[in-house]
C-alpha positions as a Markdown table, in Angstrom:
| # | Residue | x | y | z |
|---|---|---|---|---|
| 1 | Unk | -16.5 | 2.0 | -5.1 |
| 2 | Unk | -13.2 | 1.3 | -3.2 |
| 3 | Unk | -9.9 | 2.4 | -3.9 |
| 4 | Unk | -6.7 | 0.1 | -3.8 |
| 5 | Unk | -2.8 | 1.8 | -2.8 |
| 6 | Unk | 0.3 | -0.2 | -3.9 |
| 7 | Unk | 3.4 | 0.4 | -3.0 |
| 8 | Unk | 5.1 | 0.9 | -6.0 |
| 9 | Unk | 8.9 | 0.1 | -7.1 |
| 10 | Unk | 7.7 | 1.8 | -11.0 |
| 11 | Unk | 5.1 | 4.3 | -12.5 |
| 12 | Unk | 3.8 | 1.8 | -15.0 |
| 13 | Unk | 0.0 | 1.7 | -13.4 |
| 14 | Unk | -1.3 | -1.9 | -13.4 |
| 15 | Unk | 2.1 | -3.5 | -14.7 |
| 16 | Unk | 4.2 | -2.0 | -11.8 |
| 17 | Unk | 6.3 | -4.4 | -9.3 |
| 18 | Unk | 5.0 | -3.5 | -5.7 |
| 19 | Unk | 7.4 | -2.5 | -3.8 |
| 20 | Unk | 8.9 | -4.1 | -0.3 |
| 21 | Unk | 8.6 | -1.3 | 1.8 |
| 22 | Unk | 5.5 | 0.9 | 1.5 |
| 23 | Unk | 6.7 | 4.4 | 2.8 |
| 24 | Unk | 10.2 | 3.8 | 1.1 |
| 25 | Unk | 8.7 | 2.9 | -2.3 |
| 26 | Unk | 8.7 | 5.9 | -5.1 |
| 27 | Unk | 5.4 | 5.6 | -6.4 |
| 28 | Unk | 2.1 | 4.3 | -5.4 |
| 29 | Unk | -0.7 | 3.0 | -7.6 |
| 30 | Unk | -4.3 | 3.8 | -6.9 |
| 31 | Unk | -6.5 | 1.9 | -8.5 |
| 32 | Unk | -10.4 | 2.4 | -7.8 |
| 33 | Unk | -12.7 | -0.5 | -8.4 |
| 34 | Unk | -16.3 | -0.7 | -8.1 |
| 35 | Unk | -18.2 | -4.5 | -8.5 |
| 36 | Unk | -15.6 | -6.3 | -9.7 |
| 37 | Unk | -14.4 | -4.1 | -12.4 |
| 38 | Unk | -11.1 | -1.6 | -12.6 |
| 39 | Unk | -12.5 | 2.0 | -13.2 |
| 40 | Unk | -9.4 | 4.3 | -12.5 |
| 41 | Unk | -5.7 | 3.5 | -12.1 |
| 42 | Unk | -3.8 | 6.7 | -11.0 |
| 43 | Unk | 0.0 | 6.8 | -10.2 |
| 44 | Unk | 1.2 | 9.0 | -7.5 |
| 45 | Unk | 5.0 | 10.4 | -6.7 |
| 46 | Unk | 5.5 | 9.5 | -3.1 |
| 47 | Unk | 5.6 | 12.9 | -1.8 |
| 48 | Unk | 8.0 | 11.6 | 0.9 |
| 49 | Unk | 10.4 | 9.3 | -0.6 |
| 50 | Unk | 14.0 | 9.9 | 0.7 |
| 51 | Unk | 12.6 | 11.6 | 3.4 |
| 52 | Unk | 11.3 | 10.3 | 6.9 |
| 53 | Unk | 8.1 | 11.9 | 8.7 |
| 54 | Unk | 6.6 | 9.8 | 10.8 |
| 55 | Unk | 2.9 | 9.5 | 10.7 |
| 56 | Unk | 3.0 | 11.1 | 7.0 |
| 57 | Unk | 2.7 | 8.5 | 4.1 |
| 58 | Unk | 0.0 | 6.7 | 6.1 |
| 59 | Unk | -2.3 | 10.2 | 5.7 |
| 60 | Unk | -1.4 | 10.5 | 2.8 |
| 61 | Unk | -2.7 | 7.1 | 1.7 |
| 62 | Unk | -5.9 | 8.0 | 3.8 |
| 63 | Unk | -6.3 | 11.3 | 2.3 |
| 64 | Unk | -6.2 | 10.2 | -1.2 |
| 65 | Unk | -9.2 | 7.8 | -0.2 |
| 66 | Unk | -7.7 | 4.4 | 0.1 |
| 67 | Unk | -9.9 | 2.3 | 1.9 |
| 68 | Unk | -6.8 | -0.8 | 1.5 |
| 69 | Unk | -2.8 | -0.5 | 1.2 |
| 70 | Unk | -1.0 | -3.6 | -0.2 |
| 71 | Unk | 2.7 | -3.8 | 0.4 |
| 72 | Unk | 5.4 | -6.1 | 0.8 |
| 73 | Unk | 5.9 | -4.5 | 4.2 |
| 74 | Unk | 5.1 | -1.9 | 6.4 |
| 75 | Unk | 6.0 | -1.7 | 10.3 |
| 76 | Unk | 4.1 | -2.1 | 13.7 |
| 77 | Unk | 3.9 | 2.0 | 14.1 |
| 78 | Unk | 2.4 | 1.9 | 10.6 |
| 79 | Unk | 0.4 | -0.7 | 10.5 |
| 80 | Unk | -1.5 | 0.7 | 13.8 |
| 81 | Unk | -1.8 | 4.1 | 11.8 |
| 82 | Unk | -3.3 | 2.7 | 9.4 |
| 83 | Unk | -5.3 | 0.9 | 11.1 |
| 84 | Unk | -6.6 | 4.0 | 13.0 |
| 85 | Unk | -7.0 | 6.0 | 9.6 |
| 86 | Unk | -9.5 | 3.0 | 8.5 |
| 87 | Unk | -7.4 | 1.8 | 5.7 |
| 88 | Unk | -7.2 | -1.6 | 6.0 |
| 89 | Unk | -3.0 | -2.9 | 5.5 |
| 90 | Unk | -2.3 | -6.0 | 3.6 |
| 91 | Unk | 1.4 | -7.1 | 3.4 |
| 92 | Unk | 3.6 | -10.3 | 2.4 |
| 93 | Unk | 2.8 | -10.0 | -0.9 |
| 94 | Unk | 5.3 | -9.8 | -3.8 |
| 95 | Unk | 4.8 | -9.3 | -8.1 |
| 96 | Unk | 2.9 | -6.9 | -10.5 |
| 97 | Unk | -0.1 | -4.9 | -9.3 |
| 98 | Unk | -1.9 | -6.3 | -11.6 |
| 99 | Unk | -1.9 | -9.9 | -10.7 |
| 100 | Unk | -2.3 | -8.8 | -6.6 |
| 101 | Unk | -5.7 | -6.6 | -7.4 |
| 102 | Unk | -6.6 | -9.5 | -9.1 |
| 103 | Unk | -6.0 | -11.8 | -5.8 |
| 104 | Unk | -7.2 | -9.8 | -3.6 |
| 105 | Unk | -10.5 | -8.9 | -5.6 |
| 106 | Unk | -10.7 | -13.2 | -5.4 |
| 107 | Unk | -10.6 | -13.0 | -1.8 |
| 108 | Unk | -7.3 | -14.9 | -1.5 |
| 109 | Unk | -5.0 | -11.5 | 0.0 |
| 110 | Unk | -6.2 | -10.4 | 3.7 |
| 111 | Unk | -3.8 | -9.4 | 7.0 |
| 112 | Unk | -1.0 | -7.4 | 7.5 |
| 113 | Unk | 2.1 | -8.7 | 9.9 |
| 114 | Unk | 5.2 | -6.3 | 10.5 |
| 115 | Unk | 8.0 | -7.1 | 8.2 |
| 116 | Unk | 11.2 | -8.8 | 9.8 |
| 117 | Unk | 13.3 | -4.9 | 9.5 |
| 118 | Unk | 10.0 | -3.8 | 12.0 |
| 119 | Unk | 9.5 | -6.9 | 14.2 |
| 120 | Unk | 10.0 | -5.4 | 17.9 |
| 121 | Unk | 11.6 | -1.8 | 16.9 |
| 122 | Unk | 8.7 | -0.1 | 16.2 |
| 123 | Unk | 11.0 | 2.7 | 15.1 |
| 124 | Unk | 10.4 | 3.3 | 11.3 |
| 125 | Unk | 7.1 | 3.3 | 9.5 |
């Protein structure tokens, strides 16, 4: 069993838009999978939206279980959290939840680059 994180722009589960910026987004969808096949989609409040704390979101993504975080984007501090935490970031990816768990259960969604907002600043995550 593994367990997928989206960022989230909505809290409708498997039909939600991801969202751009992972620790900015409102919600995140968990959605554990085991052989293939979807056995739990579970939506989450961010517990830090309009707030900043560095290092934060990324435990809390890790504590929840994620093994993989999909987002639009995510910057160079967050993606080396991550990292460390063993939860592998994938970003550069836009549409419904659905359709990306789908793509990335194919095989076809894998790396993580900072977004163009990050690229150099390293000052937000």
């Amino acid at each position: 069993m593994i367990k997928v994180a989206f960022a989230s722009e909505e809290n409708m589960g498997l039909e939600s838009r991801l969202a751009y910026h992972f620790g900015r987004c409102p919600y995140y969808v968990f959605v554990e999978v085991e052989d293939g096949e979807i056995k739990g989609v579970e939506v989450k409040e961010n517990p830090f939206f309009g707030s900043h704390v560095p290092g934060a979101v990324p435990q809390f993504i890790a504590d929840e279980g994620a093994k993989v975080i999909i987002a639009g984007g995510m910057g160079p501090r967050a993606l080396d959290l991550f990292r460390r935490l063993n939860v592998q970031p994938i970003t550069g990816v836009t549409g419904r939840v659905k359709d990306i768990l789908e793509d990335y259960l194919a095989g076809k969604l894998g790396g993580a680059e900072p977004c163009d907002d990050h690229k150099g600043s390293g000052r937000r995550i």
